[in-house]
Each structure stands twice: as C-alpha cells, then as structure tokens.
N, C-alpha and C positions, 0 to 999 in steps of 0.2 A: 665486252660486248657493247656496239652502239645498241642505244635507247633514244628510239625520238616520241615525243608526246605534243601531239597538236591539240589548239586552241584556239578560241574565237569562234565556232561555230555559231546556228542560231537562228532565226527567219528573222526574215529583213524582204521588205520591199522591195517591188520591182521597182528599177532605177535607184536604188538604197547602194550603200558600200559597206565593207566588213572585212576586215584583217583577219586574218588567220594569223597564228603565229606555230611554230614547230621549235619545241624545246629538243637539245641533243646533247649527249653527255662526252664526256673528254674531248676531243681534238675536233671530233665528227668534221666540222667543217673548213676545215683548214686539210683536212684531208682527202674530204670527197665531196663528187659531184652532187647535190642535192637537187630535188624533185617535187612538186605537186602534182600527184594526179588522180580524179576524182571517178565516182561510179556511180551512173544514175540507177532507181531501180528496174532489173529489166536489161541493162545493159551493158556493155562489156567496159573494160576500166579505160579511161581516155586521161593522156597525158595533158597535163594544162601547163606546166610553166618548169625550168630546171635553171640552175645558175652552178658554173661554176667553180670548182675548187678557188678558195679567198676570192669569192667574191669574180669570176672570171665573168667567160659570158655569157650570157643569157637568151635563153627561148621561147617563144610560147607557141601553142598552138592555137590554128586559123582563127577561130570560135572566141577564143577570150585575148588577141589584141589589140590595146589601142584602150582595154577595159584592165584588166590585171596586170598588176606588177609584183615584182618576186623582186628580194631584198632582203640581206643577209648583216647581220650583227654577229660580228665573230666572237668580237670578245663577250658578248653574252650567249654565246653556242645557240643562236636562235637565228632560223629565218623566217622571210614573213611573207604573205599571198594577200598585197593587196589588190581588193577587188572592187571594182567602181560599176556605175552602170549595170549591177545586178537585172539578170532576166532569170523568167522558172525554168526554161532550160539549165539552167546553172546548179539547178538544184540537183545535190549528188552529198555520196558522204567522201569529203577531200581529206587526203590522207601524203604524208611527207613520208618519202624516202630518199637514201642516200645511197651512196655507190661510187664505182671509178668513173669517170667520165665515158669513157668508151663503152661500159656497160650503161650506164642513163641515156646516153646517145642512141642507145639501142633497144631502150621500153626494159630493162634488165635491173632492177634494183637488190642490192643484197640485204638493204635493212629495212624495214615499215616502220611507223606509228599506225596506231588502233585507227586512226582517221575521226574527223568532227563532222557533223551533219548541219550541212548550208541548205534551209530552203527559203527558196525565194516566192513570195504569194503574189500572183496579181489582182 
C-alpha cells in the first residue's frame, strides 16, 4: 500500500516561502504521477502543482505560477512544494497524492497523505 506523509506545514507571512515536503514509501514515485493540492476552509479542493512519473513534467495551476514549484527527490521517495511569494489566499490544508498520470491529469488521485496546514497571515 502507498503511504505519503506531508510536512513543512505552518504560518508564514504574507510574501514568506515554505517547503512542503511529501514523504512516500517504496517505489511511489518512479511509478506515479504525483500531486499538490490544497483546501481552503469553505471550499472545494483545488489542484495546485503535479509533476510527473521520475521526475516528468510539470504543472501548475493559474493562481500559484511563477510563485510554487514542485520537485521531486527520487532516491529519497520525497517531493517537494516550494512556495514563494506566500499570500492568505494560499492559506489551505495541502495534501500530496499520487496516481497514474492520466488519472492526476484528470483531478483523480488513488493515494492521499493526511495533508499539513499552510496559513498565511497578513
């Protein structure tokens, strides 16, 4: 069974940065497509960032590019959600999952982590 467990969470400043990172157990990402995406309170889950399988290619949505980057350490089963340019819109609890690529392409994850909670204060 994958297990991914996210970290980095935490309040941070508007205009602040903070890494996330997503721990994942065997193969996870040599095998599938991986995901960020978060949930504010009140509203429904919005996709922010996916990269895929070793390391392919990557996405993001409208809202956080040019600000997060997504980045992946194979050999330590970990990828990461750096985030720059922090606003309180950002604030949500972001949570990694993983999947085949055509299902992450499609909002469709088969695995979670519990998710970390990012808030941002202005």
């Amino acid at each position: 069974q994958v297990q991914l467990v996210e970290s980095g969470g935490g309040l941070v400043q508007a205009g602040g940065s903070r890494r996330l990172s997503c721990a994942a157990s065997g193969r996870t990402f040599s095998v599938y497509a991986v995901a960020w995406v978060r949930q504010a309170p009140g509203k429904e889950r919005e996709f922010v960032a996916r990269v895929g399988c070793n390391g392919g290619s990557r996405n993001y949505a409208d809202s956080v590019k040019g600000r997060f980057t997504i980045s992946g350490d194979h050999a330590e089963n970990t990828v990461y959600l750096q985030m720059n340019n922090l606003k309180p819109e950002d604030t949500a609890v972001y949570s990694c999952a993983a999947g085949s690529i055509y299902n992450v392409v499609n909002g469709n994850y088969g695995y979670w982590g519990q998710g970390t909670q990012v808030t941002v204060s202005s």
